[in-house]
C-alpha positions as CSV (number, residue, x, y, z in Angstrom):
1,X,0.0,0.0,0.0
2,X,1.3,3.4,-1.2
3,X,1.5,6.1,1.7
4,X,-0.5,8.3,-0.4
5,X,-3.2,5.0,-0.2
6,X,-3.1,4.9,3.6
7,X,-3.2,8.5,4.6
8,X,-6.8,8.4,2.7
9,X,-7.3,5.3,4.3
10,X,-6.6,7.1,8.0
11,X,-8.4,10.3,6.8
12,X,-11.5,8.5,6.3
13,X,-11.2,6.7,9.6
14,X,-11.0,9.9,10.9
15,X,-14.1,11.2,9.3
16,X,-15.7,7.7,10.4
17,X,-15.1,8.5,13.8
18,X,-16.4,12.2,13.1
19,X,-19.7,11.1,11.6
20,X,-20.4,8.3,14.4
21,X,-20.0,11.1,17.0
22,X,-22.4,13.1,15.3
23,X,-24.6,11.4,13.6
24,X,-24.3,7.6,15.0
25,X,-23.3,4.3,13.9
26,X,-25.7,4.6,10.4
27,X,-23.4,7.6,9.3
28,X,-20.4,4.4,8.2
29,X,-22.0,2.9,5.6
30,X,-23.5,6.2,4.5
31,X,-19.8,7.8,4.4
32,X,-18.1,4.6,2.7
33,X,-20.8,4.6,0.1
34,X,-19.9,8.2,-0.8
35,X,-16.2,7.4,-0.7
36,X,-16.1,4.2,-3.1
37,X,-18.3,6.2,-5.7
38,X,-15.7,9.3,-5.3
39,X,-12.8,7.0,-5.3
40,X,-13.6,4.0,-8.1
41,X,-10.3,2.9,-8.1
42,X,-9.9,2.0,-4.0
43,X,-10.7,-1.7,-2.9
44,X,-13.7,-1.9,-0.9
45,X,-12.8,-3.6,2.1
46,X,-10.4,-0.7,2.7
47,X,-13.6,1.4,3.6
48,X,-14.6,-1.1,5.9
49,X,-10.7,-1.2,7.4
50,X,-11.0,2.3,7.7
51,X,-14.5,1.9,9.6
52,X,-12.8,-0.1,12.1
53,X,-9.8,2.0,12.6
54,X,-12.4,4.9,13.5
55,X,-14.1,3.1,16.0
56,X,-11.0,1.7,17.4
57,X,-10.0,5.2,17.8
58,X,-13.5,5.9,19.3
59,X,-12.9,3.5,21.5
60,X,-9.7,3.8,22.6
61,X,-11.4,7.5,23.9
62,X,-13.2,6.1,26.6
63,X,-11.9,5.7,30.2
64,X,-10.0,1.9,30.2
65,X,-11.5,0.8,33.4
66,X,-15.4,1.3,32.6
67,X,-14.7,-0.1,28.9
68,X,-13.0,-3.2,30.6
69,X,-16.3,-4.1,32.2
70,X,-18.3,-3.7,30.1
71,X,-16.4,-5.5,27.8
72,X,-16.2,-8.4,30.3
73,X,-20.2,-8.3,30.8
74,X,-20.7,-8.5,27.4
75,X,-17.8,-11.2,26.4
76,X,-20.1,-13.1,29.1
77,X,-23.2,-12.4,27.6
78,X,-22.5,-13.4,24.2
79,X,-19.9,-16.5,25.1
80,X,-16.6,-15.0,24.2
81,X,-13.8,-14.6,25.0
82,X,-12.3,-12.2,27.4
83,X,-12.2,-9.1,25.0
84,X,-14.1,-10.7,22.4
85,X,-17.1,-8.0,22.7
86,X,-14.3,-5.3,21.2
87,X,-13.2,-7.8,18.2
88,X,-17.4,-8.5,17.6
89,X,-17.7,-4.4,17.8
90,X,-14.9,-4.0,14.9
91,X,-16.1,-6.7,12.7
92,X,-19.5,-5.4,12.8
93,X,-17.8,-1.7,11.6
94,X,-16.2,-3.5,9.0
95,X,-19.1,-5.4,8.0
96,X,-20.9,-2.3,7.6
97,X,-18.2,0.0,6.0
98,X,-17.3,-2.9,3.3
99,X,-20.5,-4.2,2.0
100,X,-21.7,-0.7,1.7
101,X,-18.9,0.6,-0.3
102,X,-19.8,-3.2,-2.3
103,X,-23.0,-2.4,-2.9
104,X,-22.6,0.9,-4.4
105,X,-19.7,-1.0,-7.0
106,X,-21.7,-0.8,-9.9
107,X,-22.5,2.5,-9.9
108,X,-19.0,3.6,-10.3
109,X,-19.0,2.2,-14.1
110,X,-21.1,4.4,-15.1
């Protein structure tokens, strides 16, 4: 990946992050959609990598000690594994961020 490649790749996690904080968790696959039309040529799952990295970043915000149980309560809830609450949250980002930049494919050929 060229440095050119993942400085737009951090700038949209950046604007990721912004949207979620404004506008909430719908605002991802809105912004990804808009990006893979404007940028044809990028690989979709780098919208959804960049999803994650925003939320990452989001999370990463938040005081470690409440995070940490509430992580633990729902690892426990859901059957994971210590931690595994943060791995489902970023999947689910990246779920989001790449199949909506996917979707929106065929609209860049024409």
């Amino acid at each position: 990946m060229s440095w050119s490649r993942a400085i737009e790749v951090l700038l949209l996690a950046l604007l990721a992050a912004l949207a979620t904080w404004f506008a909430g968790w719908w605002a991802v696959p809105l912004l990804t959609a808009v990006w893979q039309v404007a940028r044809p040529t990028v690989p979709s799952w780098l919208a959804g990598a960049a999803g994650s990295v925003g939320w990452l970043g989001l999370l990463l915000m938040l005081p470690p000690a409440p995070l940490a149980r509430l992580t633990a309560r729902l690892s426990g809830i859901f059957h994971l594994p210590p931690g595994g609450a943060l791995i489902l949250c970023l999947g689910f980002v990246f779920l989001l961020g790449w199949s909506a930049a996917r979707v929106v494919r065929p609209l860049r050929s024409q």
